[in-house]
N, C-alpha and C positions, 0 to 999 in steps of 0.2 A: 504494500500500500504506500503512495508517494502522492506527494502534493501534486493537485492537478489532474487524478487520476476518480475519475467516476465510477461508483460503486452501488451498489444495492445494498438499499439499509430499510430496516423497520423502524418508523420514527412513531410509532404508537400513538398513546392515545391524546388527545389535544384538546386545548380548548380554545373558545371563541375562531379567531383568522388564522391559527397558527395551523401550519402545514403536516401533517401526517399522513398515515395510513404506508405502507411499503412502496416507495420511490427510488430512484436514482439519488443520489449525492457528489458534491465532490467534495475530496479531500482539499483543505485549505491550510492545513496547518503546518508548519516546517518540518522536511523529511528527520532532521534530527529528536525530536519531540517522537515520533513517529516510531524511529528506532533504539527508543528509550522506553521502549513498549508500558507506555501509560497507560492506563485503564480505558481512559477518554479519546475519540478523535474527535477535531473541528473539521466540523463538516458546512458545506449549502444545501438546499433542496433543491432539487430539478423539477417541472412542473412541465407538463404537455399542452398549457393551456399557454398558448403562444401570445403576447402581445406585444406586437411589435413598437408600441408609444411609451412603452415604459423605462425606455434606457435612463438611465444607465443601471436601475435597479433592478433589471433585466435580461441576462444576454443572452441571447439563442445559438444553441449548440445544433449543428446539425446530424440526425439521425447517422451512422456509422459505427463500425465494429458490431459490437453486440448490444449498443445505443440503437434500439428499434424505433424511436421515434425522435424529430426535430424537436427539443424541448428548448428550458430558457433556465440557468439558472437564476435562483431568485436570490439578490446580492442582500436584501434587506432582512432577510434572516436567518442567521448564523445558530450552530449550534453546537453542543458539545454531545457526541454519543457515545454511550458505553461500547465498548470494543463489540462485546456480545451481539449488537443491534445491525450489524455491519456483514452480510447475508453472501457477498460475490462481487465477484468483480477482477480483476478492474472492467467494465463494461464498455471505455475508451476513455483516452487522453486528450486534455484539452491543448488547444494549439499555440502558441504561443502569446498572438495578436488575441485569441480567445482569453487566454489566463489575464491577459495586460486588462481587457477591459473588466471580466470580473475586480478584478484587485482595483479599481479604479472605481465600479459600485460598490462595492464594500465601505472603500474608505469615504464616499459620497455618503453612502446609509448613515455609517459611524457619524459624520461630521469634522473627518481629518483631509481631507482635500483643499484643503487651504492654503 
């Protein structure tokens, strides 16, 4: 598992807008942390539900590998998952100019793009 790398996780059970049920994820967190085998990964959620007006809190990955569908990571919410929750993968790798713009929603969601 490596930063960048999109995987299938069960992110259970949720309340109100927050994202669940078994989806895609990507790995976010620094490969070192990673191989410090901590309990937790940070993770995004991947969402099928494409909208393209939402950048930068949005970025659309296109369908490839064993990424069966064009989805969009959603930069605006970050999570921490138990190792356990983290079901396969990697499902494909994001691309470079792909990672630049996530890391780019991210830090827009947070408020450090300043």
């Amino acid at each position: 598992m490596k930063r960048g790398d999109i995987w299938l996780a069960r992110l259970g059970a949720t309340r109100g807008a927050e994202v669940g049920k078994t989806r895609p994820v990507l790995v976010m967190q620094d490969n070192a942390l990673t191989a410090a085998n901590l309990a937790t990964v940070i993770v995004l959620p991947l969402t099928r539900d494409v909208r393209p007006d939402a950048a930068p809190f949005r970025v659309t990955i296109p369908a490839r590998g064993r990424l069966v569908s064009t989805s969009q990571v959603i930069t605006a919410q970050p999570r921490s998952l138990d190792r356990d929750r983290i079901l396969r993968g990697p499902l494909t790798r994001l691309l470079p100019g792909e990672m630049a713009a996530v890391e780019k929603g991210l830090l827009a969601a947070l408020g450090l793009n300043r």
